[in-house]
Every structure is written in C-alpha cells, then in structure tokens.
N, CA, C and O atoms as a printed pandas DataFrame, in Angstrom:
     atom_number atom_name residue_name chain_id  residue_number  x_coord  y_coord  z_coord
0              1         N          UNK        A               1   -2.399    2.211   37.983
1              2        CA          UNK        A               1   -2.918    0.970   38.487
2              3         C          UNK        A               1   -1.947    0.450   39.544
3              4         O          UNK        A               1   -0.741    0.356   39.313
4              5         N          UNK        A               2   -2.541    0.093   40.788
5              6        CA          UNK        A               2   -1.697   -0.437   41.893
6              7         C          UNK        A               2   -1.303   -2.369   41.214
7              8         O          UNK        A               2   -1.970   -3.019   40.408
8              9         N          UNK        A               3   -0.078   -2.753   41.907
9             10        CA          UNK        A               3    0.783   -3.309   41.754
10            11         C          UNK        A               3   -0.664   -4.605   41.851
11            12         O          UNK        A               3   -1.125   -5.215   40.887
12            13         N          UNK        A               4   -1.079   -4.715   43.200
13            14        CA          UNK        A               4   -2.186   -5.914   43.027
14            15         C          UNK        A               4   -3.333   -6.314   41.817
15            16         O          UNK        A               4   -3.597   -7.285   41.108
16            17         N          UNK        A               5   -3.809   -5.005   42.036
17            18        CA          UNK        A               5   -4.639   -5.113   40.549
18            19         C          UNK        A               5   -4.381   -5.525   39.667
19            20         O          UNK        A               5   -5.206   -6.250   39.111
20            21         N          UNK        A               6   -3.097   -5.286   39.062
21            22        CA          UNK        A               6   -2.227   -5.611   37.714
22            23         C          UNK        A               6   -1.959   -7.231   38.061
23            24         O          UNK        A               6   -2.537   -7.823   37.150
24            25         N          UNK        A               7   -1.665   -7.712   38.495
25            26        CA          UNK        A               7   -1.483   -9.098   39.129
26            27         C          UNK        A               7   -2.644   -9.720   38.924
27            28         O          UNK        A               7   -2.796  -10.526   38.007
28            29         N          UNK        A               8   -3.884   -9.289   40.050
29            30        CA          UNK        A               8   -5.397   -9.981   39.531
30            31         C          UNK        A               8   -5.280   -9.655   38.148
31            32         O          UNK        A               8   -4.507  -10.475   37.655
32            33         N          UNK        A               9   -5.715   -8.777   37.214
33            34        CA          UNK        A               9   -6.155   -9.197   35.727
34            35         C          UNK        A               9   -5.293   -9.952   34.923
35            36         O          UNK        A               9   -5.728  -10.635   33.996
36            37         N          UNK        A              10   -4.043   -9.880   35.221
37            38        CA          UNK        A              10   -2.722  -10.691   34.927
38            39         C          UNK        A              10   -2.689  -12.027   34.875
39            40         O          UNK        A              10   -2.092  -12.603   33.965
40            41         N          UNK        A              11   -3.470  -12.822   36.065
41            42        CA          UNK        A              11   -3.531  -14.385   36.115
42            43         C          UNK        A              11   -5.252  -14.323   35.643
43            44         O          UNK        A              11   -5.450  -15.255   34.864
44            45         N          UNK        A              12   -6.308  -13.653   35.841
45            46        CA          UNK        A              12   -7.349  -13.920   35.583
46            47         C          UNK        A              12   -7.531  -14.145   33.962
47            48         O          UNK        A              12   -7.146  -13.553   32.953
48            49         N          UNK        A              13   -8.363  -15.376   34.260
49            50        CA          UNK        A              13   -8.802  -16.183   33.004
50            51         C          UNK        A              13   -9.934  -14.844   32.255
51            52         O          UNK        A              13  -10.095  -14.796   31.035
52            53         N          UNK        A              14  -10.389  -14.187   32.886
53            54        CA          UNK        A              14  -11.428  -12.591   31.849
54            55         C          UNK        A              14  -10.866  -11.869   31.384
55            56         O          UNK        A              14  -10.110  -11.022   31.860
56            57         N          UNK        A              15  -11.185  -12.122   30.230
57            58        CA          UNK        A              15  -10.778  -10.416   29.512
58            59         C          UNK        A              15  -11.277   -8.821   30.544
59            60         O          UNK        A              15  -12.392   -8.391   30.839
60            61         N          UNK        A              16   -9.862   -8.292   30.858
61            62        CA          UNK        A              16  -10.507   -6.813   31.444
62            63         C          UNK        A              16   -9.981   -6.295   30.955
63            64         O          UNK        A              16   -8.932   -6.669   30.430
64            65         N          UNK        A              17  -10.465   -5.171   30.892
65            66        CA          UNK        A              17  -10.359   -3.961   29.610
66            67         C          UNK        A              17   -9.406   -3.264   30.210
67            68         O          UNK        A              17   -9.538   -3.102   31.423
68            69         N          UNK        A              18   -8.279   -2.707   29.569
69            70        CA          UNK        A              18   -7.147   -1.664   30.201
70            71         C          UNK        A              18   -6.357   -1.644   29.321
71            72         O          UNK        A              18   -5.790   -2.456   28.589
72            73         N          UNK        A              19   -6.410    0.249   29.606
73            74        CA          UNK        A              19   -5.351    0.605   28.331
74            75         C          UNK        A              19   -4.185    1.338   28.555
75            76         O          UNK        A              19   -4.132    1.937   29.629
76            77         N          UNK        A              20   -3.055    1.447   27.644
77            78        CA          UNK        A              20   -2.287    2.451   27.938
78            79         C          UNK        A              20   -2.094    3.230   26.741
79            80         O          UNK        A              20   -1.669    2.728   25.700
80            81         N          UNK        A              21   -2.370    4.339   26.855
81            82        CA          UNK        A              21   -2.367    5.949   26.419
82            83         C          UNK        A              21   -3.785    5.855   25.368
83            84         O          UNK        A              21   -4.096    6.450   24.336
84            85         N          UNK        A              22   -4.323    4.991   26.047
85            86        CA          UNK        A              22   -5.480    5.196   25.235
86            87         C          UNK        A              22   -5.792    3.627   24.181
87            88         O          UNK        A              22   -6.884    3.371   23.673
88            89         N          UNK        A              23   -4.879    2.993   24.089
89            90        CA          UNK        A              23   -4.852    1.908   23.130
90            91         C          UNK        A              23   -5.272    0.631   24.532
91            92         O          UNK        A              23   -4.882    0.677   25.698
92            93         N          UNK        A              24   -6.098   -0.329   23.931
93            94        CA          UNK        A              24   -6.450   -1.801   24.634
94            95         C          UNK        A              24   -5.185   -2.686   25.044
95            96         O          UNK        A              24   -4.299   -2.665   24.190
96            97         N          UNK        A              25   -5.037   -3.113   25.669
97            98        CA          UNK        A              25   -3.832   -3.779   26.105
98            99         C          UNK        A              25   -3.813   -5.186   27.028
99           100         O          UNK        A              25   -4.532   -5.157   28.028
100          101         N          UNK        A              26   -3.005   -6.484   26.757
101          102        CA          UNK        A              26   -3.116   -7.439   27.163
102          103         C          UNK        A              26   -2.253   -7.473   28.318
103          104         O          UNK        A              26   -1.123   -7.673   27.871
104          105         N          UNK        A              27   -2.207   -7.385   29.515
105          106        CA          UNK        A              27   -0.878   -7.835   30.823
106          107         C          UNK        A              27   -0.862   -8.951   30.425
107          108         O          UNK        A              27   -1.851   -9.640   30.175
108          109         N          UNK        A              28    0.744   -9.381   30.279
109          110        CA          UNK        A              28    1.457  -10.562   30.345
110          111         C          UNK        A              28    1.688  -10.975   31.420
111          112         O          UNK        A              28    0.988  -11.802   32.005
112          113         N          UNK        A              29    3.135  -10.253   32.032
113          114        CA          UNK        A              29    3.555  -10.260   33.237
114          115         C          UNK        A              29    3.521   -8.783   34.508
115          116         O          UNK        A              29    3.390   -7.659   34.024
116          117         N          UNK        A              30    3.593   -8.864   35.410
117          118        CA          UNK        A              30    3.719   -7.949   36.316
118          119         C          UNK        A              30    5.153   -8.071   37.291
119          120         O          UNK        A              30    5.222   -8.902   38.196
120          121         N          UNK        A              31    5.923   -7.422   37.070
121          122        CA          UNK        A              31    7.096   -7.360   37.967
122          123         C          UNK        A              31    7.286   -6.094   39.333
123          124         O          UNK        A              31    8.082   -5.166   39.184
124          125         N          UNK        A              32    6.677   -6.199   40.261
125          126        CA          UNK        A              32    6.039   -6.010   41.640
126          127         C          UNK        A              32    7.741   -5.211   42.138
127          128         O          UNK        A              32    7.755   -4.548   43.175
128          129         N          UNK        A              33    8.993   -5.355   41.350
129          130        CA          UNK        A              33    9.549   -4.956   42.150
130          131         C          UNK        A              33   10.426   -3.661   41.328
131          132         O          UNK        A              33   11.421   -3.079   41.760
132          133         N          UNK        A              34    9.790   -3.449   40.153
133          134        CA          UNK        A              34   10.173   -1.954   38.915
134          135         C          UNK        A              34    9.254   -1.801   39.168
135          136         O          UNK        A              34    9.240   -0.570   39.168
136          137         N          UNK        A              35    8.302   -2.098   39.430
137          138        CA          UNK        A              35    6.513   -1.843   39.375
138          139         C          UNK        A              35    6.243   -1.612   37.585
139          140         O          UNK        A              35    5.673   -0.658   37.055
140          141         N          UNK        A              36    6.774   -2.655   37.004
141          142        CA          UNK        A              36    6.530   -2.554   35.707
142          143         C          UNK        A              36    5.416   -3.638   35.014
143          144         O          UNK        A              36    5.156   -4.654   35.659
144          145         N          UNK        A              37    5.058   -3.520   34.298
145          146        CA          UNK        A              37    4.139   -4.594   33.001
146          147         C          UNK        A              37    4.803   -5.371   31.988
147          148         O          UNK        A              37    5.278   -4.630   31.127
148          149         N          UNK        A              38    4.995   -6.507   31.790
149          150        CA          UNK        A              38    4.886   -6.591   29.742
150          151         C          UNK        A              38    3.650   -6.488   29.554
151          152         O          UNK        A              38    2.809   -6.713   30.425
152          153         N          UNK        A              39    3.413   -6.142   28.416
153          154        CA          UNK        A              39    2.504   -5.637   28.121
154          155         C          UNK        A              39    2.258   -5.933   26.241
155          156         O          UNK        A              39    3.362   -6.214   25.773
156          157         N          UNK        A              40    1.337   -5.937   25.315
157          158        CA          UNK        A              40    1.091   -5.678   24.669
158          159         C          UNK        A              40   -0.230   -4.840   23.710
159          160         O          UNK        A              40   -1.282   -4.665   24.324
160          161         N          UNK        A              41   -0.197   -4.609   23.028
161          162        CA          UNK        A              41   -1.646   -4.237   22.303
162          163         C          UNK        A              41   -2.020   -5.035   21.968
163          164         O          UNK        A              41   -1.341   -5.883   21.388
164          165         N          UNK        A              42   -4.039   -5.199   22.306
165          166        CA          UNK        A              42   -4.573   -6.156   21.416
166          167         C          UNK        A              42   -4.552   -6.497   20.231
167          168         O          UNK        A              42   -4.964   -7.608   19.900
168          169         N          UNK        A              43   -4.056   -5.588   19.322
169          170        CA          UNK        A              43   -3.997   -5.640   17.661
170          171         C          UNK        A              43   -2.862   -5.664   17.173
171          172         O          UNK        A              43   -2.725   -5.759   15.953
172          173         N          UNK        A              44   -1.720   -5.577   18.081
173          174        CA          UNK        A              44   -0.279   -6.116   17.755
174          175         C          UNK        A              44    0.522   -7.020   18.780
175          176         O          UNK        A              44    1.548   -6.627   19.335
176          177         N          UNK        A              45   -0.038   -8.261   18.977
177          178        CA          UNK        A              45    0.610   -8.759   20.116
178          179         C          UNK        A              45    2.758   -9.491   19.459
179          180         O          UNK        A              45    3.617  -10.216   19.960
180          181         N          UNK        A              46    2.687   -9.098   18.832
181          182        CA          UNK        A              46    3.999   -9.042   18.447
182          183         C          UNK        A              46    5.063   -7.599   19.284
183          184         O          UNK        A              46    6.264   -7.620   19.552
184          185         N          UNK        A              47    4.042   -6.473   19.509
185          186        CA          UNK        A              47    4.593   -5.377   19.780
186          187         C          UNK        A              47    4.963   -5.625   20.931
187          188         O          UNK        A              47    3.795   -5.903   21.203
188          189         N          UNK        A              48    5.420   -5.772   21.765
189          190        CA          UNK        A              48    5.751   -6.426   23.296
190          191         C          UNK        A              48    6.342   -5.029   23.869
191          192         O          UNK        A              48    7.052   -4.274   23.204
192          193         N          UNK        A              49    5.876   -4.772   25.408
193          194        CA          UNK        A              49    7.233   -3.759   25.869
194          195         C          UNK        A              49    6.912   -3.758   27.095
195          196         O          UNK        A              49    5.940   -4.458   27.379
196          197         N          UNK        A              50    7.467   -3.139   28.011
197          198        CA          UNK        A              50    7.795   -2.713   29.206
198          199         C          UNK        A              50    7.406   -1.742   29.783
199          200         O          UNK        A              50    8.254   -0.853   29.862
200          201         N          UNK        A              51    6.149   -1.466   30.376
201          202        CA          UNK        A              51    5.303   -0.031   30.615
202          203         C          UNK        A              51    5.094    0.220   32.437
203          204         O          UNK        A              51    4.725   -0.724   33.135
204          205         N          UNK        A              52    5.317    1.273   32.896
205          206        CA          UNK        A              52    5.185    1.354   34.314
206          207         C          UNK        A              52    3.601    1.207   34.424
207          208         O          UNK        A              52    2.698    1.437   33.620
208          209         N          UNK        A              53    3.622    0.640   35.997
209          210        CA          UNK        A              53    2.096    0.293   36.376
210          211         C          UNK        A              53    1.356    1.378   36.355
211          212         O          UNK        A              53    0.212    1.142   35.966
212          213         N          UNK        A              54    1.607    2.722   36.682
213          214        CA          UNK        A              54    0.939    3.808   36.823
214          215         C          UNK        A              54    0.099    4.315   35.387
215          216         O          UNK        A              54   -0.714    5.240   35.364
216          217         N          UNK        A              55    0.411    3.670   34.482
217          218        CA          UNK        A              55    0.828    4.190   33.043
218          219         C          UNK        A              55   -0.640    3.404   32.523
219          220         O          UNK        A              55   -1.206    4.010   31.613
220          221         N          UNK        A              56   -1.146    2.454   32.875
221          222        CA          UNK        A              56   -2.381    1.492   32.792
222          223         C          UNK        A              56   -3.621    2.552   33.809
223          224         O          UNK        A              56   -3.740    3.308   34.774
224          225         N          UNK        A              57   -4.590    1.615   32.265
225          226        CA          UNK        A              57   -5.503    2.761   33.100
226          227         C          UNK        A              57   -7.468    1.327   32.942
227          228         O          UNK        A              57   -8.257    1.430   32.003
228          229         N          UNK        A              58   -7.592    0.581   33.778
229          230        CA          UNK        A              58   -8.520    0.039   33.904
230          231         C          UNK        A              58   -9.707    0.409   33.375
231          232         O          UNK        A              58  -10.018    1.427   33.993
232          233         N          UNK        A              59  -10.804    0.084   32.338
233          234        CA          UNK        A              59  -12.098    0.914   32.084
234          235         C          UNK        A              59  -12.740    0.303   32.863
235          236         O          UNK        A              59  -13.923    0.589   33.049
C-alpha cells in the first residue's frame, strides 16, 4: 500500500477493509517517513505494532 492511501483510510471516518498477512487490521497512525503503520488487529486491539506499508494489503 502506497504511503497516501494509508493516510486516506487512516483519518477516514469508514471502516476499510485491510489486512496484514491475511488478518483485518485497524491503521492508527502512518509515519510517511519509515514508511511504516501502527497498526492493530480488529480482534486484539491491545496487540499494537509497527508494520511496513508494503506489508498492508487493501480488499
């Protein structure tokens, strides 16, 4: 996923669907300059981490 994209679903008020390695996932933040995510799973938002943008995959 390019750096903008991640940004739009990031501030957008809609749920969009995107996962990483296969699991649903919420963007927190986007940091434009690791080209990284926080990130969590929908079913563990306790699980928090740090995932490269490439690594997200939009349905």
């Amino acid at each position: 996923m390019n750096t903008q994209r991640a940004k739009e679903i990031a501030a957008s008020p809609v749920m969009v669907h995107v996962t990483h390695g296969g699991v649903p996932i919420y963007i927190q933040h986007v940091d434009e300059k690791t080209e990284t995510a926080r990130i969590y799973p929908l079913n563990e938002p306790e699980n928090e981490q740090n995932v490269p943008l490439h690594s997200l995959l939009e349905q």
